[in-house]
C-alpha positions as CSV (number, residue, x, y, z in Angstrom):
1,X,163.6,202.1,155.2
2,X,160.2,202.2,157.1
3,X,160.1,198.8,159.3
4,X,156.4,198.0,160.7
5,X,156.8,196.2,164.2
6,X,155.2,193.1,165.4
7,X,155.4,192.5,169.3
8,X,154.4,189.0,170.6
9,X,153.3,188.2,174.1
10,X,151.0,185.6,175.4
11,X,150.8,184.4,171.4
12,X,149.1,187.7,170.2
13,X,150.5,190.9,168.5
14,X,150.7,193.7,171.5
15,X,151.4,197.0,172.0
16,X,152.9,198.4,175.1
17,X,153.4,201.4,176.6
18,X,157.3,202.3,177.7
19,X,157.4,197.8,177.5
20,X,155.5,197.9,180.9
21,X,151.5,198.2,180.1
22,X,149.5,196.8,177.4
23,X,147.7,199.4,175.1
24,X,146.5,197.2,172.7
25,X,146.4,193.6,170.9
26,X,146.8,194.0,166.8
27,X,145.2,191.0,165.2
28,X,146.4,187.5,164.1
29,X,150.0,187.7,163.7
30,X,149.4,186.0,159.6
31,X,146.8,189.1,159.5
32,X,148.9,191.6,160.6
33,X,152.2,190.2,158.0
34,X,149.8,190.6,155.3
35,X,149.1,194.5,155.9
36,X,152.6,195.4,156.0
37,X,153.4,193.1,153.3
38,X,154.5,196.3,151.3
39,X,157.2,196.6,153.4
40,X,160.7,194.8,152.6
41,X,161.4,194.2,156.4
42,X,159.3,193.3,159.3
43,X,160.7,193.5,163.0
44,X,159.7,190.9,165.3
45,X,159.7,190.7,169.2
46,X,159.2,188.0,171.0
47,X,158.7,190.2,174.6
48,X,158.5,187.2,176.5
49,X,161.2,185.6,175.9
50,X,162.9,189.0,176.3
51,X,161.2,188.6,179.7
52,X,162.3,185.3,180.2
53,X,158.7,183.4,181.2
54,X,158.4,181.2,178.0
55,X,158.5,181.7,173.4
56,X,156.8,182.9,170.8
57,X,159.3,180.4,168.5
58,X,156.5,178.9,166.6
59,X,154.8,182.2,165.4
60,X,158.4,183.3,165.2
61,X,159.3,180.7,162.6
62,X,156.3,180.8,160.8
63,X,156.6,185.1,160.3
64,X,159.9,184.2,159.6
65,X,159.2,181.9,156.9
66,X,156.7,184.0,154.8
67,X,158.8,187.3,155.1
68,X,162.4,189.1,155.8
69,X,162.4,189.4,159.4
70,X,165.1,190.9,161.4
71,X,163.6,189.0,165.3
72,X,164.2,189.9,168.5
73,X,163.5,188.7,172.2
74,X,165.8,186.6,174.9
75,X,168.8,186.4,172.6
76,X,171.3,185.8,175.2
77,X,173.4,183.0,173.8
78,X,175.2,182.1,170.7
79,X,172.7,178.9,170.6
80,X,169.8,181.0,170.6
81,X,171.0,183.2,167.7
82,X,171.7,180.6,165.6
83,X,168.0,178.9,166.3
84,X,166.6,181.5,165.3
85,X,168.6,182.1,162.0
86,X,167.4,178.5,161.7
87,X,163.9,179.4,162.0
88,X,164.3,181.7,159.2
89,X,165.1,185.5,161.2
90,X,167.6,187.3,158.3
91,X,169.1,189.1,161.6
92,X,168.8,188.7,164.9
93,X,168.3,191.7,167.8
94,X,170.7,191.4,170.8
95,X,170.6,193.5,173.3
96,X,170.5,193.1,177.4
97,X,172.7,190.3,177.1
98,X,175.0,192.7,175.0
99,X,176.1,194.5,179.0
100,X,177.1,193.5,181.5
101,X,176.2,195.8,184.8
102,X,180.0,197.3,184.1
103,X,180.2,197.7,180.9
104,X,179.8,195.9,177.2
105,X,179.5,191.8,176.9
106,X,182.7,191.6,175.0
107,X,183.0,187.6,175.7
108,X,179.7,187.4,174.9
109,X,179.4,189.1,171.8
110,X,182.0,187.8,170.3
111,X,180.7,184.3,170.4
112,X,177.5,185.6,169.1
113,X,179.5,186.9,166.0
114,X,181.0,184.0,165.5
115,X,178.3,182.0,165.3
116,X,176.1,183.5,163.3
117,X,178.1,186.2,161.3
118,X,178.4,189.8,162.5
119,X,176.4,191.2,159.4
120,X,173.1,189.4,160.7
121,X,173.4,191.1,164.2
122,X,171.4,194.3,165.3
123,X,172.6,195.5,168.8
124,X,170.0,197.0,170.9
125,X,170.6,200.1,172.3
126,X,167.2,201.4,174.6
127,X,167.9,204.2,176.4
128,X,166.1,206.0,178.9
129,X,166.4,209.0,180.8
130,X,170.0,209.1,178.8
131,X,170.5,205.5,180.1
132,X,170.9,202.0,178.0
133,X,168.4,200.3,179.9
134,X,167.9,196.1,179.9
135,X,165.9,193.3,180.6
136,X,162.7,194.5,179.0
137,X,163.7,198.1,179.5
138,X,163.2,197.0,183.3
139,X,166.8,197.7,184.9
140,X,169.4,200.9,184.3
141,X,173.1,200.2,182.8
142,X,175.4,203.2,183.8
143,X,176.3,203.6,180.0
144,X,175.2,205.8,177.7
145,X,174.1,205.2,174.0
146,X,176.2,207.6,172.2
147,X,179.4,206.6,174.8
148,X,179.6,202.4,173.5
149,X,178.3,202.4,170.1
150,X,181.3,202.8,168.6
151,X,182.9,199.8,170.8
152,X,180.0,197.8,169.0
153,X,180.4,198.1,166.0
154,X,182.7,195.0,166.0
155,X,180.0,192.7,166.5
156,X,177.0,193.8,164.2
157,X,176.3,194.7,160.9
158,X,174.1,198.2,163.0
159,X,171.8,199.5,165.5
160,X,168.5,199.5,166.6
161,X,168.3,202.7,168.9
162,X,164.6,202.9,171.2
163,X,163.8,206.6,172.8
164,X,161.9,204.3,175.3
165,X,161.1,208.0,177.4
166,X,158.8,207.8,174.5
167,X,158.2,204.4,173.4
168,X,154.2,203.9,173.0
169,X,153.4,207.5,174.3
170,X,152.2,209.1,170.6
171,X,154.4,212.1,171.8
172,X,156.8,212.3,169.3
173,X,160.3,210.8,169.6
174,X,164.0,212.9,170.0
175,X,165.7,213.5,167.0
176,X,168.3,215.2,168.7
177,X,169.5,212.1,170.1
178,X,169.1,210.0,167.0
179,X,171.5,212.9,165.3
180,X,174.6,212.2,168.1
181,X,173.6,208.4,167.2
182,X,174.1,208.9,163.5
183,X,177.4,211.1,164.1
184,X,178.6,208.4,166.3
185,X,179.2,205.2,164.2
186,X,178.6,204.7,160.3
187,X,177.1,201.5,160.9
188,X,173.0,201.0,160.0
189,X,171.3,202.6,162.3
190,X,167.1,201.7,163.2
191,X,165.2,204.4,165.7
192,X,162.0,203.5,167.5
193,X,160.0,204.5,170.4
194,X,157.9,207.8,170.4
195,X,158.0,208.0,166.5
196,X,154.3,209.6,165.7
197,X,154.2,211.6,162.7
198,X,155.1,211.4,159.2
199,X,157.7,214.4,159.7
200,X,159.2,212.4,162.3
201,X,159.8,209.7,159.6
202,X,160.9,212.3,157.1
203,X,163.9,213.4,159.2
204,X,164.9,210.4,160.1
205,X,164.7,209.1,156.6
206,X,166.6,212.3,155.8
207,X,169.5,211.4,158.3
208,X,169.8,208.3,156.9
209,X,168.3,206.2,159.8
210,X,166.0,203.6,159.3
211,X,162.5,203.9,161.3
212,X,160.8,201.3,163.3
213,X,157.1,202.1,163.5
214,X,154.5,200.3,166.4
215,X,151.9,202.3,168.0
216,X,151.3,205.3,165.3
217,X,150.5,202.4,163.1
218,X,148.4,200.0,164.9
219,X,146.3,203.4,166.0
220,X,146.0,204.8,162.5
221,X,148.0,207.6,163.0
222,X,150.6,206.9,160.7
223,X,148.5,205.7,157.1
224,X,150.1,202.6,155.7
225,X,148.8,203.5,153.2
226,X,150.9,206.7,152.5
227,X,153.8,205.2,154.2
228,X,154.2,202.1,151.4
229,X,154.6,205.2,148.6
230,X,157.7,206.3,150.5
231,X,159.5,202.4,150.4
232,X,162.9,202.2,148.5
């Protein structure tokens, strides 16, 4: 599945560069939903919520009520969650409340699940410089991707994996990584960050990992165009 990304700060659609500086604004969030309205699933982030200085929840809701959003952004209790299942997300994205600065969230997580359903949670697993990093990719865990997924996969239904050494850079992504990933858990896995071309797609496609796409297609790299005849 190809997943087109829409990033909200300040009320407009952004791109950034490694979550740090802005590359670009898209245009108005309605606008942007109806382009990639060939596509089954949209991702939404609200960065700053993820950042903690305020919400997006209005442009949230209304994505969320006009197409199947999986929405991300400052999910770091079990009442936020289920809000934003309320506002209509179909999953929601956890992830630096998912760690603790020794190890996984377990308390955490598990209230999470049980309040809105394992199935509709996507765990967040940004790594750079072979590091899961948090708190808008700003702060270094000790732990490694490929070394907690599989202590995860209690809690969510898969995975959404960013290369953020990449993330925004048009430099291609690692594939390498995404294939230890795959290996690792049989849970859904979702890759972003650094994905540029359409062979990058293919072989991701072709290990049976779903691809999150941001700045290849805001920049006309990537054709939507050409990517809609690859949906299934």
């Amino acid at each position: 599945m190809i997943i087109p990304c829409i990033d909200l700060m300040d009320g407009k659609v952004v791109q950034l560069v490694q979550g740090k500086e802005k590359a670009l604004e898209g245009e108005a969030p309605l606008v942007m939903l109806e382009k990639f309205s060939a596509f089954p699933v949209i991702q939404v982030i609200d960065l700053d919520a993820a950042l903690g200085r305020g919400t997006n929840d209005e442009i949230v809701e209304l994505l969320a009520s006009r197409a199947t959003t999986r929405v991300g952004g400052g999910v770091r209790t079990p009442e936020r969650a289920r809000r934003l299942v309320e506002q209509g997300a179909s999953r929601v994205i956890v992830g630096t409340s998912a760690f603790t600065k020794t190890g996984v969230n377990h308390e955490l997580l598990k209230c999470i699940a049980a309040e809105v359903g394992p199935e509709r949670i996507l765990l967040a697993l940004d790594s750079k410089g072979g590091r899961i990093v948090v708190k808008g990719w700003q702060e270094a865990t000790s732990l490694a991707a490929e070394d907690v997924i599989g202590e995860l996969e209690p809690y969510c239904g898969g995975f959404l994996c960013t290369y953020v050494d990449k993330e925004g850079m048009m430099q291609g992504t690692d594939l390498e990584w995404f294939a230890r990933l795959r290996a690792a858990t049989k849970h859904e896995i979702t890759a972003a960050g650094g994905v540029t071309t359409m062979d990058d797609v293919k072989a991701l496609l072709a290990m049976d990992i779903h691809a999150a796409l941001g700045m290849a297609i805001y920049t006309g790299r990537l054709s939507l165009s050409e990517l809609a005849t690859m949906v299934r």
